[in-house]
N, C-alpha and C positions, 0 to 999 in steps of 0.2 A: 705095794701096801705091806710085804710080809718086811720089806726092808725097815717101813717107819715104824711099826710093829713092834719091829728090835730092837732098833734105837731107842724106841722112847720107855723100854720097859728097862734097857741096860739106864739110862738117865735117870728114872726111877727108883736104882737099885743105891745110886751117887747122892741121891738129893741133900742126905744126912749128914755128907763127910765135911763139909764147907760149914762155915758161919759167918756172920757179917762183926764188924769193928760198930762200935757205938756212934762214930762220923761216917758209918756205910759204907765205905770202901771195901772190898773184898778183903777176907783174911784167909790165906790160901796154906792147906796145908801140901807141904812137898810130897811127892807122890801120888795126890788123886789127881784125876781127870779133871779136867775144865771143860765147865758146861758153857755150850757156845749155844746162844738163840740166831738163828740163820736168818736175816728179814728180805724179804722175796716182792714181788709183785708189779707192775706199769713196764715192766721192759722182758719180751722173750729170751728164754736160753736155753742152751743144750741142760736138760734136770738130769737125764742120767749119769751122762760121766762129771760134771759137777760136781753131785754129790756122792761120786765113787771119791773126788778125792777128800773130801771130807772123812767118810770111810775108812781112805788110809791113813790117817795121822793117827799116830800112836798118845795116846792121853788125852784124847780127846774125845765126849760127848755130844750131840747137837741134836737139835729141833729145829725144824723150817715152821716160821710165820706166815700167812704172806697178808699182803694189804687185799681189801680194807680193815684186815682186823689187828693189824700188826700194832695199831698205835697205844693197844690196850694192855699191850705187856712193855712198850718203852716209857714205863714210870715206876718210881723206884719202889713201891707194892709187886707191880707186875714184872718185874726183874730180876726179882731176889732171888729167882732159884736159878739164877744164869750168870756167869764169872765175868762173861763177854759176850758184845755185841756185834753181830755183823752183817754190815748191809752190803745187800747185793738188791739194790729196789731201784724203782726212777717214782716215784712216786711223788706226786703233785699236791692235793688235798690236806691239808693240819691243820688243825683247828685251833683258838688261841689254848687251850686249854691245853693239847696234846702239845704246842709248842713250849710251853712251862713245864710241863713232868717231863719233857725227855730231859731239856736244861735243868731242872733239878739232879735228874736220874745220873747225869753227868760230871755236876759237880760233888755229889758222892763217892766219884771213884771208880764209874763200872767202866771199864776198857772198853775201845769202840777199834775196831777194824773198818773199812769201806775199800770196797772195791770196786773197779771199771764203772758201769754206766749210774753208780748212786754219786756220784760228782755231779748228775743232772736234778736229783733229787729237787723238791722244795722250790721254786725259778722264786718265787715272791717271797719267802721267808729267808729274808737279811739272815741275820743270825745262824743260819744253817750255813754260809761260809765259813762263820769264822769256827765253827763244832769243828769240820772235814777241811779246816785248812785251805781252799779252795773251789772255787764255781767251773763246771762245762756252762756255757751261755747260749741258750737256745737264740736268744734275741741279739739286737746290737747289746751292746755295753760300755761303759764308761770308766777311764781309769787316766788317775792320775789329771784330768781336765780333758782327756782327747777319748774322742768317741773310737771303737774297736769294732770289727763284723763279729758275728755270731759264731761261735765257735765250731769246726770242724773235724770229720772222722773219714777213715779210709779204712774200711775190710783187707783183710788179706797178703798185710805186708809182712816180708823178713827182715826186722832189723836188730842191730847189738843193743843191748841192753849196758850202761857202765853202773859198775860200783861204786856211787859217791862217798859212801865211807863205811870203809871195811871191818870198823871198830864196834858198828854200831849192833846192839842183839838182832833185829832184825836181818841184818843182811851177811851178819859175822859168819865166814866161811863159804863164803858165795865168790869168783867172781866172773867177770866180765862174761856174758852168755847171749847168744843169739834165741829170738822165740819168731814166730809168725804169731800175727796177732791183728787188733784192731789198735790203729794209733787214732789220738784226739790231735787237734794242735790249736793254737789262739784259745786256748781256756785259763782261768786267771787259778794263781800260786800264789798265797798271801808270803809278803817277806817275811812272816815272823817263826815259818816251817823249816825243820831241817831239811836239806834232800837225800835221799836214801837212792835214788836210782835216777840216771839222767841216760838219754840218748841222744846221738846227731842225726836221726831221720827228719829228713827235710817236714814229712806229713805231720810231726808230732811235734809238743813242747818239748824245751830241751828238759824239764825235771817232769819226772812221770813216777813219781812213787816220794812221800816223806813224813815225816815224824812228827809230834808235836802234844803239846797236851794242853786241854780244858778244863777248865775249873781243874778239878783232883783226878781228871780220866786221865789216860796214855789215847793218844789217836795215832793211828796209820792210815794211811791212804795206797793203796796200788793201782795205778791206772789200768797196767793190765787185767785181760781176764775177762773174752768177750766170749769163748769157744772153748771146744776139747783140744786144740790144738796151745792152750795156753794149759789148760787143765791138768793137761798129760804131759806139760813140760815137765822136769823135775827141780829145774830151777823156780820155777814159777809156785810150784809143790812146796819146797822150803820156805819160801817167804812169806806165805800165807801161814804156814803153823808157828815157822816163828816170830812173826804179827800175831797172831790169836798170843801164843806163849809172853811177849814182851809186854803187851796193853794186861795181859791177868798179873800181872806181875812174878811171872815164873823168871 
């Protein structure tokens, strides 16, 4: 409690420094903090070291949501005081209404991050692939004409992670890194995404991290990021701040 306490009084202290562009998009001045809204809720996680690494990123701000109340701030009234969005949720429930504000809130320009199990998000709202670039598939699925099984996870593997391209903000200065983690595999990566991170583990897809943008947002996606042993990587540390950093347009 004394942690959220700080947070949200330090976020309080930032709310001034920012202002919006007349088409919504963030207008980011250099040097303040990026207010990150954290969206939480339908899937357990380790909360403490999570949001220890939150904690450590240097210029960074944040507030946890979590569902069911989350859908009241992903519209673009309920967003304003936040640079960037980031879902860490599995959440099922949206309503037509809550699926319009957040596609509005979108193509205004507010940066979106997701990470690990919010690729499950939404199973029946279409539209929610093409936002995050790709589906986890609780059910069968359909692609291409030929029916696919439901998409797959495995706890507690070690495998290399590769650097698909070393130019990009995201991943510049990174490379090639082992983590333990949870791998997905058979879950669908629309063609139209760059790949940011790929690996050859037999349990996983070969691209598990990439880039793209909606309407006027920047989107990232990292598949990793199921535990503290992903959390407390350091590689894992950097791509996440600078995913928040690239979607605000720093």
């Amino acid at each position: 409690m004394q942690n959220a306490i700080r947070v949200a009084l330090v976020f309080g202290l930032w709310v001034s420094v920012f202002n919006t562009s007349p088409g919504g998009a963030q207008k980011m001045e250099p040097g303040k903090p990026i207010r990150v809204l954290v969206v939480t809720g339908g899937h357990d996680f380790e909360r403490e070291p999570f949001f220890e690494m939150f904690r450590s990123f240097e210029g960074i701000v944040y507030e946890e949501i979590q569902h069911p109340n989350a859908h009241a701030r992903l519209t673009p009234e309920g967003a304003k005081g936040y640079d960037v969005i980031v879902l860490y949720d599995m959440w099922q429930p949206i309503s037509d209404e809550s699926q319009e504000a957040f596609v509005k809130l979108l193509r205004q320009g507010k940066g979106l991050v997701a990470l690990h199990h919010s690729l499950a998000s939404y199973q029946t709202w279409e539209e929610y692939r093409n936002i995050i670039g790709g589906r986890w598939h609780m059910e069968k699925w359909t692609q291409n004409g030929k029916e696919l099984p439901p998409s797959t996870f495995k706890h507690d593997v070690q495998f290399k992670v590769h650097i698909a391209d070393s130019k990009h903000p995201v991943t510049r200065g990174l490379q090639d890194f082992d983590i333990r983690d949870e791998t997905y595999g058979n879950f669908e990566v629309l063609p139209k995404v760059k790949p940011l991170l790929t690996t050859d583990e037999p349990t996983s897809n070969r691209v598990i991290a990439w880039a793209h943008t909606y309407g006027r947002s920047r989107v990232v996606y990292i598949q990793l990021g199921h535990d503290h042993y992903a959390y407390q990587n350091p590689n894992y540390r950097r791509l996440v701040l600078q995913a928040i950093r690239w979607v605000a347009g720093r």
